[in-house]
C-alpha positions as CSV (number, residue, x, y, z in Angstrom):
1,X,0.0,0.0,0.0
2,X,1.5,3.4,-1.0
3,X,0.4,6.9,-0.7
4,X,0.3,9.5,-3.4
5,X,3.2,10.4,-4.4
6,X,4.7,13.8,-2.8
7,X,4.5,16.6,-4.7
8,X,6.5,20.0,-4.7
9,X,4.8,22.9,-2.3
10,X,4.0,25.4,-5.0
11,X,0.7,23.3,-6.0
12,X,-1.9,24.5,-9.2
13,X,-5.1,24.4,-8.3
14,X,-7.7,22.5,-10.1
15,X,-11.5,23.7,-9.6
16,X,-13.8,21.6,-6.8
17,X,-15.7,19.6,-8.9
18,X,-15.8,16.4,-6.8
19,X,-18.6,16.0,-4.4
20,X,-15.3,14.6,-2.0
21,X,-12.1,13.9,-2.0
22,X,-10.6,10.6,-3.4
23,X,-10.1,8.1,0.0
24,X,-7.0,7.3,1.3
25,X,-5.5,3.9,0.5
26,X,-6.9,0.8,2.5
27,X,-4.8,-0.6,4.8
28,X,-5.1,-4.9,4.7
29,X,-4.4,-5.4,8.1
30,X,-7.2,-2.5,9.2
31,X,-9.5,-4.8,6.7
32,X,-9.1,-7.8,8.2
33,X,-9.9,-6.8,11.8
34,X,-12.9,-4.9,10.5
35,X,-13.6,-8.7,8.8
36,X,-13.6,-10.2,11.7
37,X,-15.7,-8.3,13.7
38,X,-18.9,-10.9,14.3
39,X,-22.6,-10.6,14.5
40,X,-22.7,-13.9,16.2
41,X,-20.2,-12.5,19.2
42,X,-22.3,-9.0,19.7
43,X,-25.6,-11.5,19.7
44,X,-24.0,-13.3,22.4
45,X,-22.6,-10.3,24.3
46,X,-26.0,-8.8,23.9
47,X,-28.2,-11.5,24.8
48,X,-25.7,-12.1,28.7
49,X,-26.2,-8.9,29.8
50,X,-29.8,-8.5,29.3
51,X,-30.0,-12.1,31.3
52,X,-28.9,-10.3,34.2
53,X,-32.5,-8.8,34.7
54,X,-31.5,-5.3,35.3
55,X,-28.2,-3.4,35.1
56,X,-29.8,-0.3,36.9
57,X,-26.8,1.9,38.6
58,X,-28.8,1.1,42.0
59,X,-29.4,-1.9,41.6
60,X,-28.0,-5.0,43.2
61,X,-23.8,-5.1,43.0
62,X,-23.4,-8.6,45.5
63,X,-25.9,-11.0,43.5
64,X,-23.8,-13.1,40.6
65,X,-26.7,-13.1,38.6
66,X,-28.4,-10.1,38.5
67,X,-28.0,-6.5,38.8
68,X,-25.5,-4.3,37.9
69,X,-22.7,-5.5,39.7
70,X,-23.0,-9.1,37.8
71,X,-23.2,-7.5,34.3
72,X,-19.5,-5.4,35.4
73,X,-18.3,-8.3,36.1
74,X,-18.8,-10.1,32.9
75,X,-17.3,-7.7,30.8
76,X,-14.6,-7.7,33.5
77,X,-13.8,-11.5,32.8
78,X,-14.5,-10.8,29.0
79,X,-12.1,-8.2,29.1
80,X,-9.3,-10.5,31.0
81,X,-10.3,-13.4,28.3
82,X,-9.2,-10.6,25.0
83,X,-6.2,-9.7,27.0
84,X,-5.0,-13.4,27.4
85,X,-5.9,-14.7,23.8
86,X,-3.7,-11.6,22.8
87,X,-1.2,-11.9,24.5
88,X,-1.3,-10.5,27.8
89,X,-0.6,-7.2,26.5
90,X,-4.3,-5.2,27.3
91,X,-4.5,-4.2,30.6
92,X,-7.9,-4.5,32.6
93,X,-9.6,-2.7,35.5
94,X,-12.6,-1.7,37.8
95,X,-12.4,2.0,37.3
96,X,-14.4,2.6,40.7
97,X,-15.8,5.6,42.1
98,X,-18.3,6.5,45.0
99,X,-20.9,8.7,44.4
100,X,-23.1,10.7,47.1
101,X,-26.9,11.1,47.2
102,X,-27.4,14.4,44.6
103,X,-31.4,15.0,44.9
104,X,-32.0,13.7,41.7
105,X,-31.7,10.6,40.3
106,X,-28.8,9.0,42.7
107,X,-30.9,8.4,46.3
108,X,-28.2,6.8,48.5
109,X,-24.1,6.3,48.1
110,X,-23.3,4.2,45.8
111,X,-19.9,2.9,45.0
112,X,-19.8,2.9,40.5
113,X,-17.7,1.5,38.3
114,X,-16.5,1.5,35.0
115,X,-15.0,-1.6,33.3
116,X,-11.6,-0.3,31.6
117,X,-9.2,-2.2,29.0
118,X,-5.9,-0.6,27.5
119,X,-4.1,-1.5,25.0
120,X,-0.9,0.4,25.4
121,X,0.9,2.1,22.7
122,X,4.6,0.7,22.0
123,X,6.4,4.3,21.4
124,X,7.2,5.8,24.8
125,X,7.1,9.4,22.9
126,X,3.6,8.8,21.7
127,X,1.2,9.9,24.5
128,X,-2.0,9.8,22.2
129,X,-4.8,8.3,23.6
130,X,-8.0,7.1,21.9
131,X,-10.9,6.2,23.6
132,X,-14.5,3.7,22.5
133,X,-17.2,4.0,25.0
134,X,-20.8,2.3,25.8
135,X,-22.9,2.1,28.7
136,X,-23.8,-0.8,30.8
137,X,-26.7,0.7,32.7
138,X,-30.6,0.3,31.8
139,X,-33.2,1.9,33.3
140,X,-37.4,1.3,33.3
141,X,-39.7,4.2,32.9
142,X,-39.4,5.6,36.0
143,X,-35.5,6.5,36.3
144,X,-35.6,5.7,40.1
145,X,-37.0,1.8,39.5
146,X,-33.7,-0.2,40.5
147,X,-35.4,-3.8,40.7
148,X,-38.3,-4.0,37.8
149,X,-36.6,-6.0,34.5
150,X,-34.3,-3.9,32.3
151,X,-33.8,-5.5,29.3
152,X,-31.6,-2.2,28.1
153,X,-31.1,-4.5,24.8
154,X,-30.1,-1.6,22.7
155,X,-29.8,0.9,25.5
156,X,-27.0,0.3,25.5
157,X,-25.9,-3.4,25.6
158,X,-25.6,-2.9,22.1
159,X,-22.7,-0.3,23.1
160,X,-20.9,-2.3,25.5
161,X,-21.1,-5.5,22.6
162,X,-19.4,-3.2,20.1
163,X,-17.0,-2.0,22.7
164,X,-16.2,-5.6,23.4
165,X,-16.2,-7.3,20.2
166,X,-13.7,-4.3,19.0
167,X,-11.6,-4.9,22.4
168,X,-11.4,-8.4,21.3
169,X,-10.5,-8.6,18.1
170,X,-7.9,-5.3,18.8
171,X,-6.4,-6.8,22.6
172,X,-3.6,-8.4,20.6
173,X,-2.5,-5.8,18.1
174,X,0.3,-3.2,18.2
175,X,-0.1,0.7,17.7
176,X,2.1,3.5,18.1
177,X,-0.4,5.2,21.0
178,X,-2.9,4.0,23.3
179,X,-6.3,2.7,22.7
180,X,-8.8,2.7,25.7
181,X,-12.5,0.7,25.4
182,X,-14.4,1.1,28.3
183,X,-18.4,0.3,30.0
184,X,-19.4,3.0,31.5
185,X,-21.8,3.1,34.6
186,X,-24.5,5.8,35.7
187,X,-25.5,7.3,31.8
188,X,-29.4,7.0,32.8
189,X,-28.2,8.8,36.1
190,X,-26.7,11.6,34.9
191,X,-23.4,10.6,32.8
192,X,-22.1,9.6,36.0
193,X,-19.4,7.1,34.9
194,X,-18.5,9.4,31.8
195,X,-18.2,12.3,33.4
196,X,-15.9,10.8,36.2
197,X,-14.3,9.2,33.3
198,X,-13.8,12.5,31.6
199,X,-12.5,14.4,35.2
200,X,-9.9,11.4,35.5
201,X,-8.7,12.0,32.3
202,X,-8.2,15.8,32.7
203,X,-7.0,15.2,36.1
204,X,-4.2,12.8,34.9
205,X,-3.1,14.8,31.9
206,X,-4.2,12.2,29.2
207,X,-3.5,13.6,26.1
208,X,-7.3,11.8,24.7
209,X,-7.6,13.1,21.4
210,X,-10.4,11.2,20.5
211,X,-13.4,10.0,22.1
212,X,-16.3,7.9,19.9
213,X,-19.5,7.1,22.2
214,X,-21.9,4.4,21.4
215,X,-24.9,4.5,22.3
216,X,-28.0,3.0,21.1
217,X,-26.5,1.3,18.0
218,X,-28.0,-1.8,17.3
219,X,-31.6,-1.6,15.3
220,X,-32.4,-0.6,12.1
221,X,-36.0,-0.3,12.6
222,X,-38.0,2.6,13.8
223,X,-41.6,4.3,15.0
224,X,-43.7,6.4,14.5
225,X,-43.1,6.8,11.6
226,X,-42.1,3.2,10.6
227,X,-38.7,3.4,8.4
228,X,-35.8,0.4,8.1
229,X,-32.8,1.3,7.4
230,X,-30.0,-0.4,7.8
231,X,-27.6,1.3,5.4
232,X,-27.2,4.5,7.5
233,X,-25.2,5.3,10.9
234,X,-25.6,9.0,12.2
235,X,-22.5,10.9,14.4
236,X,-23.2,13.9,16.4
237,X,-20.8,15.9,16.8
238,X,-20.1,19.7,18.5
239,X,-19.8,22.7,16.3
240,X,-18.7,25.3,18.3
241,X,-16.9,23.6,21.2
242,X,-17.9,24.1,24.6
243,X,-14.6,24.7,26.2
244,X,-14.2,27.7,23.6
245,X,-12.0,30.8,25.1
246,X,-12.8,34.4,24.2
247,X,-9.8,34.3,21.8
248,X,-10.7,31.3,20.3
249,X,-14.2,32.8,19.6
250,X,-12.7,35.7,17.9
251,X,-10.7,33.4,16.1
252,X,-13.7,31.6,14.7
253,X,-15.7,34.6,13.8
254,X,-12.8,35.6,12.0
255,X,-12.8,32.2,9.6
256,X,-16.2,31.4,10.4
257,X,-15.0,27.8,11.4
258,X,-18.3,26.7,13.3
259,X,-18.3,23.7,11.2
260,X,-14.7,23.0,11.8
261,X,-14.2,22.1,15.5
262,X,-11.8,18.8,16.5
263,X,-15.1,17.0,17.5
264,X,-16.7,18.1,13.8
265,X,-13.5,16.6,12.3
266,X,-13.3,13.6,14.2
267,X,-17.2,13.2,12.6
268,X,-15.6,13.8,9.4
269,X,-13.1,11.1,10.1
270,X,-15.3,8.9,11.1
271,X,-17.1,9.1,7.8
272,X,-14.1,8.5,5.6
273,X,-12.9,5.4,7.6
274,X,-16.6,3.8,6.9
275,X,-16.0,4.9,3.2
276,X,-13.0,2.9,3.2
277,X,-13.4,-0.3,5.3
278,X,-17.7,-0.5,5.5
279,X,-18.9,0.3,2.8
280,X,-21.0,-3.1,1.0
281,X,-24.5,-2.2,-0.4
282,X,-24.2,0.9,0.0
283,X,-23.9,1.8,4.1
284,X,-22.6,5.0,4.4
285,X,-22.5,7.3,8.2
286,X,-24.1,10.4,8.2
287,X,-23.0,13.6,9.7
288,X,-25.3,15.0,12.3
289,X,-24.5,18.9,12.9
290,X,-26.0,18.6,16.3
291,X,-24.3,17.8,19.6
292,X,-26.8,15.1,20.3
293,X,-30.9,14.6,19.2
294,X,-33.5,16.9,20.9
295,X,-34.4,16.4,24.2
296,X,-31.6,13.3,25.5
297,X,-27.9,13.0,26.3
298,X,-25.0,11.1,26.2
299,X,-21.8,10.0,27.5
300,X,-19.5,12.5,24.9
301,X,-20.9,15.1,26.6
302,X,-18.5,15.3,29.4
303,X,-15.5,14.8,27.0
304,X,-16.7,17.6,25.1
305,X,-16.7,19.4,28.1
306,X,-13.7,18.7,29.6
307,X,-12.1,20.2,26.0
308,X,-12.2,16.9,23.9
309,X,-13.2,15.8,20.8
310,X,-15.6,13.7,21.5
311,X,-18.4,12.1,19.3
312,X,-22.2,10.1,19.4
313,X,-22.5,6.9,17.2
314,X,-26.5,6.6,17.2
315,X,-28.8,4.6,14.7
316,X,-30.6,6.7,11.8
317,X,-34.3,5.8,12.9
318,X,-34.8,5.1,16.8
319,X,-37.9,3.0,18.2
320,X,-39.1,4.7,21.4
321,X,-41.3,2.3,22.0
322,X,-38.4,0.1,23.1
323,X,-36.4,2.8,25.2
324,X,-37.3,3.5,28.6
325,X,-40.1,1.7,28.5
326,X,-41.6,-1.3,31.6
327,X,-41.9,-4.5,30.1
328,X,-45.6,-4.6,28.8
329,X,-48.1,-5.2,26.1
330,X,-50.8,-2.0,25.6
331,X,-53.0,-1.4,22.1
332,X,-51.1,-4.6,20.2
333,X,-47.7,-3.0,20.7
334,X,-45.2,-4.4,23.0
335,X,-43.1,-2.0,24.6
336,X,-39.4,-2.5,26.2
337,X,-35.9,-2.9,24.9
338,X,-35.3,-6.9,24.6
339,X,-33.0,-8.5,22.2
340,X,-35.8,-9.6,19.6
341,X,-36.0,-5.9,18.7
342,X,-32.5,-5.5,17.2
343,X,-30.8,-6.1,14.0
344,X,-27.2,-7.9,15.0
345,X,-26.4,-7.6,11.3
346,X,-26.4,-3.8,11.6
347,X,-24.7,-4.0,15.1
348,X,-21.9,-5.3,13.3
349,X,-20.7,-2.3,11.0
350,X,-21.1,0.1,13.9
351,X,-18.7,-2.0,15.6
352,X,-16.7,-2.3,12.4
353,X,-16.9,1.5,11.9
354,X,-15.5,2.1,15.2
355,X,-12.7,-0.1,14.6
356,X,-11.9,1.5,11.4
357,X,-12.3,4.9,12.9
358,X,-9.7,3.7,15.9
359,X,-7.2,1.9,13.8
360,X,-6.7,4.5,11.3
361,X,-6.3,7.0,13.5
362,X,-3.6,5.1,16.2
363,X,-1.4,3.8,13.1
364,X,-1.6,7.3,11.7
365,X,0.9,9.9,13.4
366,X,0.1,13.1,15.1
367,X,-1.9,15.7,13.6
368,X,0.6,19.1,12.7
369,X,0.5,21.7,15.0
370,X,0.2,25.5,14.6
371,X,-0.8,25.3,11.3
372,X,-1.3,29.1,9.3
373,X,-2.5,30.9,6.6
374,X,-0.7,33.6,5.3
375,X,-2.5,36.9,5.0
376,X,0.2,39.7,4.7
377,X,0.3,40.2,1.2
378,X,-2.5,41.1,-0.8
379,X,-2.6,38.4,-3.5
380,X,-4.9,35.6,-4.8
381,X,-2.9,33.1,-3.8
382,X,-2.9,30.5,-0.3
383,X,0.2,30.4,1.6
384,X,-0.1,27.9,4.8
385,X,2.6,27.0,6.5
386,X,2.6,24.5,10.1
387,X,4.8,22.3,12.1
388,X,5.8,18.7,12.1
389,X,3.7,17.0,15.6
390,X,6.2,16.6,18.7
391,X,6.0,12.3,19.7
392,X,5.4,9.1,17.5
393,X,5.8,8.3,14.7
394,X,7.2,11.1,12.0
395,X,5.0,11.6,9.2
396,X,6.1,10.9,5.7
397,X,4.4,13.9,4.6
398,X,1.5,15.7,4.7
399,X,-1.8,16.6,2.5
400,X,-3.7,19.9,2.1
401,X,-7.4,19.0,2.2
402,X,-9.7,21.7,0.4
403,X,-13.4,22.3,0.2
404,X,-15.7,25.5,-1.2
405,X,-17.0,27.1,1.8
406,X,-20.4,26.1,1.2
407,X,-19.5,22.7,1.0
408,X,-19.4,20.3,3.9
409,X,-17.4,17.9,2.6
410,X,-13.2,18.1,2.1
411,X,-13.3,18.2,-2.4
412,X,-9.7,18.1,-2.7
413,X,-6.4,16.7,-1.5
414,X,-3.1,17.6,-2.4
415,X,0.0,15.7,-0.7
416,X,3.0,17.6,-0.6
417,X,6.3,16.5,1.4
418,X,7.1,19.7,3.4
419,X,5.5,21.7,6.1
420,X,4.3,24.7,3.5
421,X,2.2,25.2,0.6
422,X,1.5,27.5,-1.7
423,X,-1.8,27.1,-3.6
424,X,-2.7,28.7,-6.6
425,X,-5.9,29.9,-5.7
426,X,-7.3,32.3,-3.1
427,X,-7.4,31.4,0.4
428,X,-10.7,34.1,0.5
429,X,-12.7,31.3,-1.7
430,X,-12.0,27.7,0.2
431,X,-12.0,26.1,3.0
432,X,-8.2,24.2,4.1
433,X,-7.6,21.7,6.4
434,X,-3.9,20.0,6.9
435,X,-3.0,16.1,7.9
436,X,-0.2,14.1,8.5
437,X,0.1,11.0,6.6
438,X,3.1,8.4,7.0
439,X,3.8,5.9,4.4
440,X,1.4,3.4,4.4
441,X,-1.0,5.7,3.9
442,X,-2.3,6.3,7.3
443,X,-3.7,10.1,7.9
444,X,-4.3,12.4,11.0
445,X,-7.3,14.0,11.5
446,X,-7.7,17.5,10.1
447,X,-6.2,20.8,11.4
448,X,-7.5,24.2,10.3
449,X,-5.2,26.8,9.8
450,X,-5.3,29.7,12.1
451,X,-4.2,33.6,10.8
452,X,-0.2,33.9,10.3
453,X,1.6,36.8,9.3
């Protein structure tokens, strides 16, 4: 697998006419681990932790076969299982926490936990860190009900099974950085677990430059009105980030980058990796210019406001009658979130975009830093100029990205091997974003260009 070849940084410009940019190359190795991700394994995943009645964050944590505790502790064991079968090299823990009664929807202390595996990176001057996330909790119709049954099928045991099938077929593979797969506890509560998660992270100085959340991935059905589709994932994703600084706010007025934050490119990412590896009959992820759908949450939300990118996987066409809901039977419709009510097929490529979406970005290097557009001199033409990323790998080169700025999709990409370009067009007119590619093929996520002079 090669990249295009590098071309000088004076560049002509050809006019936009793609809809978007040619893909990068597939990577064979990234194609067989999407391959082997398996329906039959996120069934089974699926189909435990619904058995254990209800995984409500109040709910039992002492009885082996029910209750939240129980489910932890299966994807605990799961987790060990990956980790042995690869090697030994993924490391597992109980992320616990205690949390205090808040007047809400915790009522007494309860000591949380999220289930954690890492696969450590092998360069000691790569301190990227990439993180896939689920929840294990269900919940009932009334938030507070810790002991009815809560299936939580596709809220969000679907999740979790895509975290661990991905954690399984990953545990034994080698990247540059870290990966991090994790169950979180306490969404239904609050984004208990994720926002503990997210604190810890911010706390410790993780350098997380990624976050993908998955939640509620696994059906291809929906109410109200009635539409199957099973060829379309969404991704949510911030526009103007949350953690934004005065500065930074002036900055994007100035460019008018509101739909160009790190969490809006990750989407973008995200995209192109299920262009590349998950793309049969025509499945294709759409980008959702919204932090999250009306009225509900989700476990990105912390990241996002901690200051990372951070992003929602959710299915195109949801079925309320099977979230939230008690077990029951009313007008001929049966209401509640059981296993029957999911398409496993369609589980699958979420997982298998998620993977894709990991892989390619831990075997890629570093994104550039303090990347500029020139605007000193009054010409037509696009100067940018930016700097090789400090740690990991070194990139082989980079590529300028390129869109109209009424488009919201990159049009063009033109590698070149330095850390400038010079573009004959004017910078007034597009849109440029900058990556790192090494030689194989592998890309960074996108970095705007800020105003240099």
């Amino acid at each position: 697998m090669k990249i295009l070849p590098l071309l000088p940084c004076l560049l002509p410009f050809a006019a936009l006419a793609q809809t978007s940019a040619p893909l990068p190359p597939v990577d064979p190795n990234i194609q067989r681990w999407v391959n082997e991700i398996s329906a039959k394994n996120l069934e089974t995943d699926v189909r435990k932790l619904v058995s254990y009645g209800t995984r409500h964050t109040l709910s039992d944590t002492k009885n082996k076969k029910r209750g939240i505790g129980a489910a932890r502790q299966y994807v605990f064991d799961e987790f060990k299982k990956y980790s042995k079968a690869g090697g030994g090299r993924m490391v597992v823990e109980m992320d616990t926490f205690t949390y205090n009664p808040d007047g809400k929807r915790v009522d007494k202390k309860t000591l949380m936990a999220n289930v954690l595996a890492t696969i450590p990176g092998t360069d000691p001057t790569d301190t990227r860190i990439y993180l896939m996330s689920g929840h294990i909790d269900s919940r009932v119709t009334d938030v507070m009900n810790r002991t009815a049954d809560a299936p939580g099928a596709n809220d969000d045991a679907s999740g979790v099974a895509a975290v661990m099938e991905v954690a399984r077929v990953l545990a034994g593979q080698k990247f540059p950085c870290t990966i991090k797969l994790v169950a979180v506890q306490g969404e239904e509560q609050g984004l208990l677990g994720a926002d503990h998660l997210a604190k810890r992270a911010k706390k410790e100085g993780w350098n997380l430059v990624a976050m993908l959340n998955n939640d509620i991935v696994g059906n291809s059905k929906g109410y109200d009105p009635e539409i199957t589709d099973s060829l379309h994932l969404r991704v949510f994703s911030e526009g103007v980030p949350a953690t934004e600084t005065p500065e930074q706010a002036r900055i994007r007025r100035q460019l008018s980058s509101e739909n160009d934050a790190p969490s809006r490119q990750l989407a973008r990412y995200a995209q192109t990796a299920a262009r590349q590896y998950v793309n049969a009959g025509g499945y294709s992820v759409l980008l959702e210019y919204r932090p999250d759908r009306f009225l509900r949450g989700g476990d990105h939300t912390p990241f996002n406001q901690q200051g990372y990118a951070a992003v929602r996987f959710t299915e195109t066409n949801e079925n309320f009658n099977h979230q939230h809901q008690d077990l029951r039977t009313e007008g001929g419709i049966e209401y509640g979130d059981k296993p029957e009510f999911m398409d496993f097929r369609y589980l699958r490529r979420t997982a298998q975009v998620n993977l894709a979406t990991l892989a390619s970005l831990a075997l890629a290097p570093a994104a550039p830093q303090k990347v500029e557009v020139l605007t000193a001199k009054l010409t037509n033409r696009t100067e940018l100029r930016w700097l090789a990323p400090q740690g990991g790998p070194a990139p082989a080169g980079y590529i300028v990205l390129a869109r109209e700025t009424s488009a919201p999709q990159w049009q063009q990409r033109f590698p070149v091997s330095g850390t400038t370009a010079d573009l004959a067009v004017s910078k007034d007119n597009y849109i440029f974003g900058v990556v790192s590619v090494d030689a194989q093929g592998h890309e960074s996520t996108a970095v705007l260009p800020v105003v240099g002079r």
